[in-house]
N, C-alpha and C positions, 0 to 999 in steps of 0.2 A: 504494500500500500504506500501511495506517496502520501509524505508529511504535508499538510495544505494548512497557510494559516487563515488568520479570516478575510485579508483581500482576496487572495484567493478565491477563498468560495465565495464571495463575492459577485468575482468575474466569471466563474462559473455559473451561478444565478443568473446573471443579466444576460449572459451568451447562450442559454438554456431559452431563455423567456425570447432571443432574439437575435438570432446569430448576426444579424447583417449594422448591428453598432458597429460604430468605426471609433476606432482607439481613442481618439479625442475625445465623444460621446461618451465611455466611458469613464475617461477619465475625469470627467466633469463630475460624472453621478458619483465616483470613488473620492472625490476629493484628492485628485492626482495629475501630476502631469503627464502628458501621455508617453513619454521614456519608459517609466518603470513601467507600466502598465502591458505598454505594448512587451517588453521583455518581460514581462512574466506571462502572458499568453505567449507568446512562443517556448518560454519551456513548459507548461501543460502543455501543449503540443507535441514538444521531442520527449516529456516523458510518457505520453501516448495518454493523459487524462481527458484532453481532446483529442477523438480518434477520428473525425471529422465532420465537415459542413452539411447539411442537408437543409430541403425545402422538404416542410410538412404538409403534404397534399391530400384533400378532401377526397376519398376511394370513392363515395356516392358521385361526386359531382366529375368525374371522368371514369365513369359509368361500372363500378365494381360495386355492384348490392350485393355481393353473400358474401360472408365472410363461415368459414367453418373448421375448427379446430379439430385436426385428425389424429386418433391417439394408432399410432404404430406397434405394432410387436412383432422383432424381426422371429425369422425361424433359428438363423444364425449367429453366435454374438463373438466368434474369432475376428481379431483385429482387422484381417483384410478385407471381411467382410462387411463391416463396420464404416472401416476407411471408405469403402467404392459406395455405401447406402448414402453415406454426408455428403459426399464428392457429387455425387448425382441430385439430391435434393438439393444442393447449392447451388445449384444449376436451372432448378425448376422457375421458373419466373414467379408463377400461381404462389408461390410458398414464400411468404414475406418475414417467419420465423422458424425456426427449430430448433425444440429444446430437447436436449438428451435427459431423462425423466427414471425416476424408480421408481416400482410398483409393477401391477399390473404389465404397463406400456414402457418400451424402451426411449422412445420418442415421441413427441407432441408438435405437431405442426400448425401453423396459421396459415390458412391457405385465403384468398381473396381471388375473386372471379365475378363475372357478369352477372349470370344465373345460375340455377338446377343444370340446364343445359351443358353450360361451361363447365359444372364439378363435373357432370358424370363423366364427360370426354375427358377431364385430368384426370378421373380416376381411370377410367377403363384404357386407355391408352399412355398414360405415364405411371403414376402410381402402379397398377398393377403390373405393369410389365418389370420392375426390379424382382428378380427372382429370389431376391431374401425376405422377402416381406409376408409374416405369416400371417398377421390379419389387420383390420382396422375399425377403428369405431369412429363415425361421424359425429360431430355436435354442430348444429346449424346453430348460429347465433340469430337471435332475433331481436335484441337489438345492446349497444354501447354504450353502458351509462360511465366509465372512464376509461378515457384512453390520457396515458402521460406520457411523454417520452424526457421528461426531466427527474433527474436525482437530486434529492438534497445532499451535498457534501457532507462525508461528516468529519 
């Protein structure tokens, strides 16, 4: 874990809430000039606390309604086998997370698509076609009540 004091998280807060402040902006709201400021977002950077930039894009409003969390259980759990399941799902467009899971399911995925239509065809011709995969259980969401993609420091 990296040591963070509290500008820091700080800068992490405001860059969370809106990545596109420009270092001056910042440093205004830090009570800073923009030197240190900017050098210290460039090292959360090189230490990988910021791993990078992203726009948070509305899935309904460029046309992805279903959202469906798919619990995985391979048949197989030797590492190469493993390796080529991640390899391939990282590669799925449809599939916007996956978490390696215990219990029941070895993996948990977030899949996002158009409709009904869109999942069956990711399943019946992606998902099912990896040959390690011994079963799965759908959860259609129906509907969002939080979505965050910000961490509070601690």
């Amino acid at each position: 874990m990296v040591k963070l004091d509290d500008t820091d998280k700080d800068i992490l807060r405001y860059l969370q809430q809106d990545a596109k402040l420009t270092t001056k902006e910042l440093a205004s709201r830090l009570n800073l000039s923009p030197t240190p400021v900017y050098e210290r977002i460039r090292r959360l950077e090189n230490e990988g606390v910021i791993k990078r930039y992203v726009a948070i894009v509305d899935r309904e409003k460029v046309g992805k309604d279903l959202m469906v969390l798919c619990n995985i259980r391979l048949k197989e759990h030797a590492r190469e086998a493993g390796e080529v399941f991640v390899k391939t799902i990282v590669g799925m467009t449809e599939v916007v997370e996956c978490l390696n899971i215990s219990g029941d399911y070895d993996f948990l995925i977030k899949v996002v698509v158009s409709d009904m239509r869109e999942y069956q065809s990711f399943i019946m011709n992606k998902l099912a076609s990896l040959e390690n995969i011994g079963s799965t259980q759908s959860i259609f969401v129906m509907g969002e009540i939080k979505a965050e993609t910000a961490y509070e420091p601690s």
